[in-house]
Each structure stands twice: as C-alpha cells, then as structure tokens.
VOBA-1610 file (N, C-alpha, C; in pm, whole numbers, padded with zeros to 5 digits, always signed):
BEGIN
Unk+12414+11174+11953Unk+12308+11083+11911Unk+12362+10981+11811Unk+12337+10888+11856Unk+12361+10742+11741Unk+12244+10740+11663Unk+12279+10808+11535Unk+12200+10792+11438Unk+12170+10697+11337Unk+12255+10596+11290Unk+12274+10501+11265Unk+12180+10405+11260Unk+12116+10415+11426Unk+12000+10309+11450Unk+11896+10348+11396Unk+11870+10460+11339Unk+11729+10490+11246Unk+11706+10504+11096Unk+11895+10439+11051Unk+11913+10469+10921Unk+11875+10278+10871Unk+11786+10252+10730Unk+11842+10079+10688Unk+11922+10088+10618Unk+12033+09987+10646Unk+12155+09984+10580Unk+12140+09911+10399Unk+12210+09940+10333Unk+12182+09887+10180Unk+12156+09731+10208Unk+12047+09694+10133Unk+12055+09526+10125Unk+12023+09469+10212Unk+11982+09540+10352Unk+11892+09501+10472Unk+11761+09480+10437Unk+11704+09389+10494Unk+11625+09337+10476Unk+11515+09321+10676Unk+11450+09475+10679Unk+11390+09474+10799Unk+11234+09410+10793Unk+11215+09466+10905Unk+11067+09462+10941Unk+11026+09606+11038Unk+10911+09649+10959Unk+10886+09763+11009Unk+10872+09779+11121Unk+10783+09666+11198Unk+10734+09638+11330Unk+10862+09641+11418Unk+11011+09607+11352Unk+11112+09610+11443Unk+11199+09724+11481Unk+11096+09880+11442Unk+11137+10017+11403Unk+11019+10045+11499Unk+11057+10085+11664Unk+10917+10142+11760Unk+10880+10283+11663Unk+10716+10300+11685Unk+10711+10413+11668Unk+10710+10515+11781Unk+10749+10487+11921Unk+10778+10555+12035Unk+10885+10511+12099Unk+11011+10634+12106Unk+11118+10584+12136Unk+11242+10719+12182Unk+11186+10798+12288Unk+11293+10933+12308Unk+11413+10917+12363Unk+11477+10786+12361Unk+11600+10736+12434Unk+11627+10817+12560Unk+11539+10823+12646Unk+11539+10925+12775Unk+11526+11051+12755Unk+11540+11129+12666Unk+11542+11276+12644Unk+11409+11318+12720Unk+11452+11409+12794Unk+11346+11528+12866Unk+11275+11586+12735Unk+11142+11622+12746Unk+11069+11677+12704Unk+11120+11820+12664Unk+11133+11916+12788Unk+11197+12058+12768Unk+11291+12011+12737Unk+11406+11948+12740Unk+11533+11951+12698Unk+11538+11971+12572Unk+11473+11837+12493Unk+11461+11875+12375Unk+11396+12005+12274Unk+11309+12053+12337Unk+11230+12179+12332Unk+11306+12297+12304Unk+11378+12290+12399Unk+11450+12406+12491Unk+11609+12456+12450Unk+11654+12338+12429Unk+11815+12300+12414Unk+11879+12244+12299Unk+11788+12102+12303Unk+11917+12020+12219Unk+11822+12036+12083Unk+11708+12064+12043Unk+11625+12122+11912Unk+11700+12213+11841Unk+11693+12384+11901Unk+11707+12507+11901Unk+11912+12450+11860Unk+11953+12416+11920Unk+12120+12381+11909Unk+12158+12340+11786Unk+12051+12259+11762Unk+12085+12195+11626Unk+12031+12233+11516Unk+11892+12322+11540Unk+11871+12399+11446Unk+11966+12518+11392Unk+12039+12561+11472Unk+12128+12698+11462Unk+12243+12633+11419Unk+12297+12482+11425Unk+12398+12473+11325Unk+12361+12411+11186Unk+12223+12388+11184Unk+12162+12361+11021Unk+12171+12478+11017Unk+12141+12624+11043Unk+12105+12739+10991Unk+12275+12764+10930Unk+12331+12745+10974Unk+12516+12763+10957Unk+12511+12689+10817Unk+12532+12605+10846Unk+12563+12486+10739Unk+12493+12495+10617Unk+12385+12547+10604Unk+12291+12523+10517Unk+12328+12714+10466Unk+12352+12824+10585Unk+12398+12933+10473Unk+12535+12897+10399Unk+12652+12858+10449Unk+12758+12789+10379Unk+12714+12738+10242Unk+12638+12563+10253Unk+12599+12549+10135Unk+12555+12639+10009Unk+12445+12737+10064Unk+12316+12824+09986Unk+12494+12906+09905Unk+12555+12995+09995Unk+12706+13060+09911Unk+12771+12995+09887Unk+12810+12865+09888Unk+12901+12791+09788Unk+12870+12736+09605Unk+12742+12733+09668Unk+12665+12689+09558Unk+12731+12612+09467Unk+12743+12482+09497Unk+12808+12358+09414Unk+12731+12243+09477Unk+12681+12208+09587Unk+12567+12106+09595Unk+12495+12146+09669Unk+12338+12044+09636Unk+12245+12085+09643Unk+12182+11969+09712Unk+12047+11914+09799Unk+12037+11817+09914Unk+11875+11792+09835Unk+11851+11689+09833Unk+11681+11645+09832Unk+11666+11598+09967Unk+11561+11603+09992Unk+11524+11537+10126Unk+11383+11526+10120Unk+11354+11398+10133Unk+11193+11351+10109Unk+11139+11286+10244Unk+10991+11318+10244Unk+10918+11325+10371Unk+10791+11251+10318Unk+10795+11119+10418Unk+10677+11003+10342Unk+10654+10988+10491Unk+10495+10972+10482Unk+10431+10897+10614Unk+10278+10817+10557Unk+10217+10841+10676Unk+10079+10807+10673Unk+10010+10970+10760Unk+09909+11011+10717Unk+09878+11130+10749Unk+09831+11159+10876Unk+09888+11249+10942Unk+09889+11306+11038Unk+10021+11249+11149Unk+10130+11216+11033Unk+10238+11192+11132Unk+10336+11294+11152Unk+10321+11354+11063Unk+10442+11492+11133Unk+10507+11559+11028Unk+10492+11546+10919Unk+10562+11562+10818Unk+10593+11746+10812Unk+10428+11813+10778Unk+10418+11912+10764Unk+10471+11982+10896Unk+10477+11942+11045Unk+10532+11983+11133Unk+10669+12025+11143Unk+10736+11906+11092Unk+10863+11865+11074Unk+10927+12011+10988Unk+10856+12013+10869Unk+10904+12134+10812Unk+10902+12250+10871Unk+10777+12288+10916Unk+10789+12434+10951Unk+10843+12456+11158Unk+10897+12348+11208Unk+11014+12338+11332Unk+11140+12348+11309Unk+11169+12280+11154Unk+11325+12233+11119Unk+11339+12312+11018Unk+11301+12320+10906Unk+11294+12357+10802Unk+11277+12520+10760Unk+11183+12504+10801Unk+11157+12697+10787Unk+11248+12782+10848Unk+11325+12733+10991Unk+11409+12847+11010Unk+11522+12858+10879Unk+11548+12798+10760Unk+11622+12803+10729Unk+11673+12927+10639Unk+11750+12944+10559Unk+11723+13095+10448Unk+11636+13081+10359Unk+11532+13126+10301Unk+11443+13101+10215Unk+11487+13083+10099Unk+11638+13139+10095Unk+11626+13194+09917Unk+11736+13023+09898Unk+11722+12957+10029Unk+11828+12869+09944Unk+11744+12733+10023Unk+11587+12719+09988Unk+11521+12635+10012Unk+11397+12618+09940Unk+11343+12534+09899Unk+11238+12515+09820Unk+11136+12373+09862Unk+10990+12393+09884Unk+10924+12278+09937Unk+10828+12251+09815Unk+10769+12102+09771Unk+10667+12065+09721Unk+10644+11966+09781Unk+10501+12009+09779Unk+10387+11896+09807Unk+10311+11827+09727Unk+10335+11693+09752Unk+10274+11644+09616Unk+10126+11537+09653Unk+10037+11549+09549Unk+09878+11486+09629Unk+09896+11421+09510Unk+09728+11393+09452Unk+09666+11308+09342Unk+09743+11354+09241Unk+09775+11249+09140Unk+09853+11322+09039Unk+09749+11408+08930Unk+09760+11493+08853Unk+09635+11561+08787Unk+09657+11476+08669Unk+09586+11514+08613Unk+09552+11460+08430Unk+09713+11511+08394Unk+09748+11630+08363Unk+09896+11697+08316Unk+09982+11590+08366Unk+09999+11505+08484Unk+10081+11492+08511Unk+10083+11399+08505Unk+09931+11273+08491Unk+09940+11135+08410Unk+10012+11101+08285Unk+09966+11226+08206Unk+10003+11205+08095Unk+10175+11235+08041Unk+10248+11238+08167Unk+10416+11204+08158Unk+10468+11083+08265Unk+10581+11095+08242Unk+10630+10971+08329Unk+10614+11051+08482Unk+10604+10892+08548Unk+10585+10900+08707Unk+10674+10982+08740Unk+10799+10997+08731Unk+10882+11088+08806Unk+10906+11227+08757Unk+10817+11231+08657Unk+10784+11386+08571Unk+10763+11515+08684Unk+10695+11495+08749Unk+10599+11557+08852Unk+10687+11639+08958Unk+10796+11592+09006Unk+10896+11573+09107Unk+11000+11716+09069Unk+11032+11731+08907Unk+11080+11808+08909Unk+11106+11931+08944Unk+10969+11980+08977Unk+10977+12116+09035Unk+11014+12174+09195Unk+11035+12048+09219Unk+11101+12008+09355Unk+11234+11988+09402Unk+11268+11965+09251Unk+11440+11921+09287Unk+11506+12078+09289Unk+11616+12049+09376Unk+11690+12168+09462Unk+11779+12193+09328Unk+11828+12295+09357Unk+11937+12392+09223Unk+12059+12337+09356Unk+12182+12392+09276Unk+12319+12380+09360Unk+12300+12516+09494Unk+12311+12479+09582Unk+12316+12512+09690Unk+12161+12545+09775Unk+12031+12470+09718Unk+11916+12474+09746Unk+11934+12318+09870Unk+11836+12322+09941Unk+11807+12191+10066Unk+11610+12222+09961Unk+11596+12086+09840Unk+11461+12085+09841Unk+11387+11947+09885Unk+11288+12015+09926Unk+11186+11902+10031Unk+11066+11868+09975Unk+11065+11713+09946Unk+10950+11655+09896Unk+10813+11638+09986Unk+10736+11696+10023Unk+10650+11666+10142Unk+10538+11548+10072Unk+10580+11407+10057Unk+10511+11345+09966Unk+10595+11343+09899Unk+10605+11211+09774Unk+10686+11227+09710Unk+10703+11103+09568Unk+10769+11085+09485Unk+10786+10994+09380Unk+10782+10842+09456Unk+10745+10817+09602Unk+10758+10694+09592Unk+10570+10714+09652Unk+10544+10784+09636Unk+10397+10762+09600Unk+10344+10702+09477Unk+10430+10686+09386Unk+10370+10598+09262Unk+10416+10450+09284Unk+10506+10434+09430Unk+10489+10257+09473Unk+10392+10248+09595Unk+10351+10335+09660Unk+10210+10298+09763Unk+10072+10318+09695Unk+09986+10472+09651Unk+09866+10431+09684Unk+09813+10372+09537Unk+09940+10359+09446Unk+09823+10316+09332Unk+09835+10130+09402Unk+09914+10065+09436Unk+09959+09926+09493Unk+09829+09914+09593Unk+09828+09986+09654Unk+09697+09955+09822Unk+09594+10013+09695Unk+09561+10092+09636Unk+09404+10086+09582Unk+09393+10044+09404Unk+09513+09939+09373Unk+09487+09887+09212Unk+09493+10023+09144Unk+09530+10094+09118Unk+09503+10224+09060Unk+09559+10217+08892Unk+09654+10099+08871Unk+09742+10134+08766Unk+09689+10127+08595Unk+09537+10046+08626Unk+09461+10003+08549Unk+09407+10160+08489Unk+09381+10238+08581Unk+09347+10383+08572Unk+09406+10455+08528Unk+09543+10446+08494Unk+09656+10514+08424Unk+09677+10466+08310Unk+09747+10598+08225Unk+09742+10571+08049Unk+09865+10514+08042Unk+09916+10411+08113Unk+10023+10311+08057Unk+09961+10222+07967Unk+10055+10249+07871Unk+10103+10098+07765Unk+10051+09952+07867Unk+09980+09907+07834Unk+09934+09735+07914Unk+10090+09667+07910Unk+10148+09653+07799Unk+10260+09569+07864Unk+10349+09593+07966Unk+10345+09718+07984Unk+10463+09761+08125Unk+10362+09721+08258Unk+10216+09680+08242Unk+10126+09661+08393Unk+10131+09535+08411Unk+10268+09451+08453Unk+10296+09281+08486Unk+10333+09278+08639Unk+10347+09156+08692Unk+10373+09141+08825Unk+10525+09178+08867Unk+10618+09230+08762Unk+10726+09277+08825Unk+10710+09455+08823Unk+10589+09485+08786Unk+10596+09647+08757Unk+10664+09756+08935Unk+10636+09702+09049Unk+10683+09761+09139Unk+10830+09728+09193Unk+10848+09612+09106Unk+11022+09586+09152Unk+11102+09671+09012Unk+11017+09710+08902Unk+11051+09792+08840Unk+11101+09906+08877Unk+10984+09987+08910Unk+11002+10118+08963Unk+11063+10091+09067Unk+11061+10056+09149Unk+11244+10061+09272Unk+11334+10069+09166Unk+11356+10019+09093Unk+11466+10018+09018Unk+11540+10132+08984Unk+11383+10217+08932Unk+11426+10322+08837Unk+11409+10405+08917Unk+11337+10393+09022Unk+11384+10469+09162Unk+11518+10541+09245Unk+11581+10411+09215Unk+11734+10396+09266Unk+11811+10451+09153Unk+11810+10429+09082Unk+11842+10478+08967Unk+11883+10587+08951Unk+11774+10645+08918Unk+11738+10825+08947Unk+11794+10903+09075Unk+11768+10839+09185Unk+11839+10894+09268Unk+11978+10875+09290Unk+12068+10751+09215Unk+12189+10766+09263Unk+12273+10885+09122Unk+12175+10876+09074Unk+12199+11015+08879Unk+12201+11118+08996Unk+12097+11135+09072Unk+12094+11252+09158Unk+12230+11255+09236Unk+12280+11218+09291Unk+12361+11176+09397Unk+12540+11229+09310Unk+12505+11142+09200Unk+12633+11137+09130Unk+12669+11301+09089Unk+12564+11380+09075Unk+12587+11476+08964Unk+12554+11589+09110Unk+12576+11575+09199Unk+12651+11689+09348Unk+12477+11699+09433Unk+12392+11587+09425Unk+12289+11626+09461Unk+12223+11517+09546Unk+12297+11522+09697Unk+12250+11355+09757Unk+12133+11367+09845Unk+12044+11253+09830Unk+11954+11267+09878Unk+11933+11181+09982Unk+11854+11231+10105Unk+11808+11176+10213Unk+11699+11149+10253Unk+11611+11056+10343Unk+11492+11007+10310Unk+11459+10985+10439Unk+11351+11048+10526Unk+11260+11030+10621Unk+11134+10995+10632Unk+11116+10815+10668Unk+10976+10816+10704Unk+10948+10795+10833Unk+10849+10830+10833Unk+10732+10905+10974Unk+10688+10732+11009Unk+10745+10663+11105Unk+10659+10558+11153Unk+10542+10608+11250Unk+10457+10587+11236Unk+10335+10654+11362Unk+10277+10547+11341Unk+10204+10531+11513Unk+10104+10371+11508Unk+09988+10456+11480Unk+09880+10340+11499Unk+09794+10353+11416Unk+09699+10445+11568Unk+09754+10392+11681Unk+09662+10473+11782Unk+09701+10653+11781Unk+09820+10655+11776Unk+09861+10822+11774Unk+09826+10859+11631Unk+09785+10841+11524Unk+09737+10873+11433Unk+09575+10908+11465Unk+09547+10811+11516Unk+09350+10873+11565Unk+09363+10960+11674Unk+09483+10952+11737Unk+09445+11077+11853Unk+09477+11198+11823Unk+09545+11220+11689Unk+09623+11345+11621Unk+09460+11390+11535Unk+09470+11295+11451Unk+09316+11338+11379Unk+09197+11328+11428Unk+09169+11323+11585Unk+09075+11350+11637Unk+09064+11504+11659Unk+09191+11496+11695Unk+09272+11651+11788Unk+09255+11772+11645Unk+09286+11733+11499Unk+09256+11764+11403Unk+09107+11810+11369Unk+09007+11717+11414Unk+08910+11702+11320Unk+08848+11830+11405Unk+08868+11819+11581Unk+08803+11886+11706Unk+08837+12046+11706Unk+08915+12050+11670Unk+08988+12233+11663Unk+08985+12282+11542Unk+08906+12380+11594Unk+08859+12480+11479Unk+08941+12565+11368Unk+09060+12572+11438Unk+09218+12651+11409Unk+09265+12501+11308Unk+09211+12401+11329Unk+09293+12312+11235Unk+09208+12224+11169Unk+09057+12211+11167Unk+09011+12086+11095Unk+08938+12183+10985Unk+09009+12300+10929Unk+08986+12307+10796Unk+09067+12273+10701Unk+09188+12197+10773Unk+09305+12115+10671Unk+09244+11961+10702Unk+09178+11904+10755Unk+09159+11788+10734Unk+09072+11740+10645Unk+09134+11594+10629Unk+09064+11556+10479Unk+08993+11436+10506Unk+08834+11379+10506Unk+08788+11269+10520Unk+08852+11171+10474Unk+08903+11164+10350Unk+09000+11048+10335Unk+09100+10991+10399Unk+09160+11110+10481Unk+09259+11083+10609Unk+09248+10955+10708Unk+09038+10963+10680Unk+09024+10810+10812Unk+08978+10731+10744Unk+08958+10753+10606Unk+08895+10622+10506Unk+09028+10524+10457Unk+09136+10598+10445Unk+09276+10544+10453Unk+09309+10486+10571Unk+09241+10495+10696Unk+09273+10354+10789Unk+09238+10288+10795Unk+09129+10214+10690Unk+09088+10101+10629Unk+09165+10009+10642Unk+09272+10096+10514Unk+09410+10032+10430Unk+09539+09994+10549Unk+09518+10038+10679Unk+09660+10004+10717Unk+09749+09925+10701Unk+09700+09791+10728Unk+09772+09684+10719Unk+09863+09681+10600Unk+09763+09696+10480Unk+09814+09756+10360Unk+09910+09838+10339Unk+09908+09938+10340Unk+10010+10037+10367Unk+10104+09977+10478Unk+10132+09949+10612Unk+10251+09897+10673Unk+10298+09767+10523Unk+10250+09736+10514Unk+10320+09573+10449Unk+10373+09694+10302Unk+10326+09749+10264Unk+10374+09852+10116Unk+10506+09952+10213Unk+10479+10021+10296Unk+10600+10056+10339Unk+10704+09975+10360Unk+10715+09887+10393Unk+10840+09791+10451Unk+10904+09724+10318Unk+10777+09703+10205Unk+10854+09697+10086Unk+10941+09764+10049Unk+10888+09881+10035Unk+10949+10040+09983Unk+11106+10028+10039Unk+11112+10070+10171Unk+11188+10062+10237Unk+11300+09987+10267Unk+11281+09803+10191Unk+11360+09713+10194Unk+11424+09713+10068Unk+11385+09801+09956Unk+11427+09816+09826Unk+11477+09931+09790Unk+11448+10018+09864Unk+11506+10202+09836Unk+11581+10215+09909Unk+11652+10160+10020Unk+11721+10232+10124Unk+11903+10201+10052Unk+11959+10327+10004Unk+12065+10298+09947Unk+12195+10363+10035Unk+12305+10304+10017Unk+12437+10426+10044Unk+12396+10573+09998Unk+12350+10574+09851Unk+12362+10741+09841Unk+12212+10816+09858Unk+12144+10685+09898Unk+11994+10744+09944Unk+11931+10675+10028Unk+11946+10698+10154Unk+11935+10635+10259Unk+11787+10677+10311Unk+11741+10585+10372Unk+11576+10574+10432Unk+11597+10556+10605Unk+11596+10716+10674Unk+11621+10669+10828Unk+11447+10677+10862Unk+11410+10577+10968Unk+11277+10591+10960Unk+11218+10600+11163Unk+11166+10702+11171Unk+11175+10782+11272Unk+11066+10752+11352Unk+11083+10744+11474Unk+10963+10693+11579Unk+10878+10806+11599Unk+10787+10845+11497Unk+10691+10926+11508Unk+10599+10960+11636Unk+10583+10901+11730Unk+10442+10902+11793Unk+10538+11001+11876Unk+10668+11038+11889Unk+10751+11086+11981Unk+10767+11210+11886Unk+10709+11319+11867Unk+10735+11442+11749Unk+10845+11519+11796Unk+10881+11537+11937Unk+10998+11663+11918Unk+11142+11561+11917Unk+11138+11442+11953Unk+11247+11357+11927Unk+11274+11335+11756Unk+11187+11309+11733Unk+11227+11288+11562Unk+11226+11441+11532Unk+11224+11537+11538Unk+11245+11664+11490Unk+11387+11664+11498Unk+11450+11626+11590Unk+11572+11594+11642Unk+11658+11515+11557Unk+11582+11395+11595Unk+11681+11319+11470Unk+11698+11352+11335Unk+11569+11436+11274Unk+11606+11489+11159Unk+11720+11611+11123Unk+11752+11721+11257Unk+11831+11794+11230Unk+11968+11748+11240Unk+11974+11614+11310Unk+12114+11570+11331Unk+12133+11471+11224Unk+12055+11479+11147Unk+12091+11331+11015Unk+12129+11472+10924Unk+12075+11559+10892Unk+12082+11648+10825Unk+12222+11736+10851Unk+12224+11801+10974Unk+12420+11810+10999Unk+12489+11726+10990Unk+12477+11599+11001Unk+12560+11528+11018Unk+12608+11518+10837Unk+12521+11479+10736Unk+12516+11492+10562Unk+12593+11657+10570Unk+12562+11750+10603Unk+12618+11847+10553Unk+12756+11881+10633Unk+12793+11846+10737Unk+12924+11811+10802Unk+13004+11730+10686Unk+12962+11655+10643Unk+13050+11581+10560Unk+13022+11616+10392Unk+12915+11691+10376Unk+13008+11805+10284Unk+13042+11887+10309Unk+13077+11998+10416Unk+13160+12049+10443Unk+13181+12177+10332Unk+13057+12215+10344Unk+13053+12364+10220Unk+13095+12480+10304Unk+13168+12571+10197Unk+13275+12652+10288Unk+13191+12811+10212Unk+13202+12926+10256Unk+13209+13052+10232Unk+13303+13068+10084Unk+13249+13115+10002Unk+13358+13154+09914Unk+13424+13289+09940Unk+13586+13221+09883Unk+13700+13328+09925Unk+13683+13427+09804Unk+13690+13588+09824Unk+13702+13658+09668Unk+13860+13713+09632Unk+13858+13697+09507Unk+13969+13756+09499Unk+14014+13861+09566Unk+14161+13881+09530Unk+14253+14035+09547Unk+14176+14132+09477Unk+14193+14078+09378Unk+14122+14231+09303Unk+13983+14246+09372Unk+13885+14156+09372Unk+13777+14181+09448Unk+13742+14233+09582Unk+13886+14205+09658Unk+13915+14260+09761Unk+13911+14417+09766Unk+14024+14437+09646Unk+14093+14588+09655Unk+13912+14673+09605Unk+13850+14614+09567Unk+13716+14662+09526Unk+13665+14660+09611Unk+13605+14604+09686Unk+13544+14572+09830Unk+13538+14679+09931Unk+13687+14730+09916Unk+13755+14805+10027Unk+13743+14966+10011Unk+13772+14943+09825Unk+13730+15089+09819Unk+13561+15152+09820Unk+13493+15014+09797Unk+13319+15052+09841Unk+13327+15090+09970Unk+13421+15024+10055Unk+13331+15023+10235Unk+13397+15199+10225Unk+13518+15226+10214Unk+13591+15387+10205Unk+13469+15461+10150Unk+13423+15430+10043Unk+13337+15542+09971Unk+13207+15528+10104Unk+13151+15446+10122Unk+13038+15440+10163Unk+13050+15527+10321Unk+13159+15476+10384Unk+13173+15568+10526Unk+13161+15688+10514Unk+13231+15718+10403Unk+13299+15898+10345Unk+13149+15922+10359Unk+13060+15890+10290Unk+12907+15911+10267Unk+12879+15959+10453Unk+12871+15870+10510Unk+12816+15877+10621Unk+12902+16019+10755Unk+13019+16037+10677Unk+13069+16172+10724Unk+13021+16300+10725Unk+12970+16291+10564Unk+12940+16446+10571Unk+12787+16495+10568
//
C-alpha cells in the first residue's frame, strides 16, 4: 500500500475536498476482512509486544472526525487486539469546569503513553481549534481577554506543534488520523444508530444538531490540517465512508512508524541467564516428583 497518498506533507497547503471520502483502491471487501486486515493486525500485535518490552518509546496516536465516522470502530478492530498492559485510550468530550480552569492542553495528559505504551486520543487537544471556533465558545472560557485576538488559532497551532515535536523529541512520536466521512454516510450511520436498539443508547442528539455546522467544521478541518501536519506529526486523513479500508490504512501507517523504530526484545544478561536456567531446572525437578 502507498501510504503516502493519505499522509499531508509539511507546508502543504490542501483542500479537503481533494481527499475522497470513498476510495478502496480496488480492494475486495472479504479480502480486506479476511486477509489483508487480520495480516496486519498480527504484525501490529508483534511490533507493538517488542515495543511494550523494550520500553524506551512510546507512540501517541490521535483520532479526530465528525461523529459517527469510525473512530470508536477503528479502535476496538485495530486497537484492542493489542496487549492491554502496553496500551492506554482517552476520550475526550466537553471540557469540565476542572479542566477550564488549566491550560488547553492540561486535559490530554492522562492520555499520553509511558515508554513502551501506543496511547490513543479518541478526540483530542485539537478540539480546542474546532468546536470552540464553529460555536464562538472562547468568550465562555476563563482566559485573560488579551490572549482572545484574531491571531488566537494561529496561536494554538503553534503551541500545538510545539508540544508535539517536545513529544517527538523526547522518544514519543506522534501520529494523526482524521476520519474524512461525507456528510451523506454520516446520516446513514446515524440513522442506522439512532434505529437499533443495541446502539442508539450511545447516540447523542447533538450528533445531528452538529450538521448544522458542516460547512463549518469542513472549512475548520482543512485549517487544522494545513497547519498541524508535521514531519514528526503527521496528519494522514482517511476516506472514511470506506470503514474496513481505512482500518487498513491505519494498521499499515502504524507498522510502517514502528518498522522504523524497530523495537527489539531485550537481551538478559549471562548472569541472568545462568539464573534463568537454574529456575527452569528447579521448576521441572518440581514437576518430577
């Protein structure tokens, strides 16, 4: 897979509209299902136990859409098979009062991965450049008035980038998936949502009062996107309306980052050895008598 074509390169300057949100480059349905999913999940499962026992870096990976594009799917297809003890997810909604009252990227912390953790933002710190922007919100927040001027969102990219290349620098690189979904497979998902009983006790009326805002939101994503997408934090942005294809592309952007770190098993010493050896002796002896 040429992955490449779903990554924006630093300093590109796209258009969202020029990113289909339906696009399986021929892939069979079962194939992907069946084969080339399951394939690539079992060498994230590799790669990612390597990492979890090397324990010297650690992966963010953030998951931004518009709701009901796949996000939460995404995790528990790709994600969940992974080892638990060397994965960690937050979800992040309205910010609470606690969490107004610190800086925007306060919130995030309990999310960030330890050395040899893969942690997943489902939602995430660049929610403080969409919904307060589409609904004026900032007036509502206990900022200082002089930081609320017309450069305040080319700000925060800033300190956006920032933060994440601190992340990056110090063994912790991060990767960035958004969910393009049109606006028609979004009403046929949250119809399909609202209609089944097994699932429309997770849906949220605001889900369709937010397609008000689309236009809004596309023109705020493509910002986002034309300002965050870095070398050490890259924004690949995935033809949603196609869910087991982008499941796909996410496990192969994801081997492909951990291929090139290249986390190995740690070797134990001799002495740890000669210890090792005399446990497995004692323990058989056990099973002799």
């Amino acid at each position: 897979m040429y992955i490449d074509k779903y990554r924006i390169k630093p300093d590109e300057k796209i258009k969202l509209k020029g990113f289909g949100t339906s696009d399986d480059k021929g892939y069979d349905l079962e194939e992907l299902e069946k084969e080339l999913i399951p394939k690539a999940v079992e060498k994230l499962k590799d790669l990612h136990l390597k990492l979890n026992a090397e324990e010297e870096k650690g992966i963010l990976v953030v998951l931004q859409a518009m709701d009901a594009a796949g996000k939460d799917e995404a995790i528990s297809y790709i994600f969940s098979n992974l080892n638990a003890q060397g994965l960690k997810t937050l979800t992040l909604g309205k910010p609470s009062e606690t969490e107004l009252g610190h800086d925007y990227l306060w919130r995030i912390h309990d999310g960030l991965p330890a050395r040899g953790e893969i942690g997943i933002l489902n939602r995430s710190h660049y929610e403080e450049v969409i919904a307060p922007r589409v609904h004026d919100l900032l007036g509502e927040e206990p900022l200082p008035d002089e930081l609320i001027d017309e450069k305040i969102w080319e700000t925060r990219f800033r300190q956006i980038n920032d933060f994440e290349r601190y992340l990056s620098e110090n063994g912790f690189p991060v990767v960035k998936f958004f969910f393009n979904v049109s606006k028609e497979e979004q009403r046929k998902r949250l119809l399909e949502r609202m209609k089944d009983p097994q699932k429309n006790w997770e849906f949220s009326f605001s889900d369709v009062e937010e397609r008000e805002h689309w236009d809004d939101y596309q023109e705020i994503f493509e910002d986002m996107l034309n300002h965050t997408s870095t070398e050490y934090a890259p924004w690949y942005v995935l033809p949603a309306d196609n869910e087991q294809y982008s499941r796909y592309i996410i496990a192969e952007v994801m081997n492909n980052l951990l291929s090139e770190l290249d986390p190995q098993f740690p070797v134990i010493s001799d002495e740890e050895q000669d210890k090792l050896n005399e446990y497995i002796e004692k323990l058989e002896a056990e099973g002799e008598e």
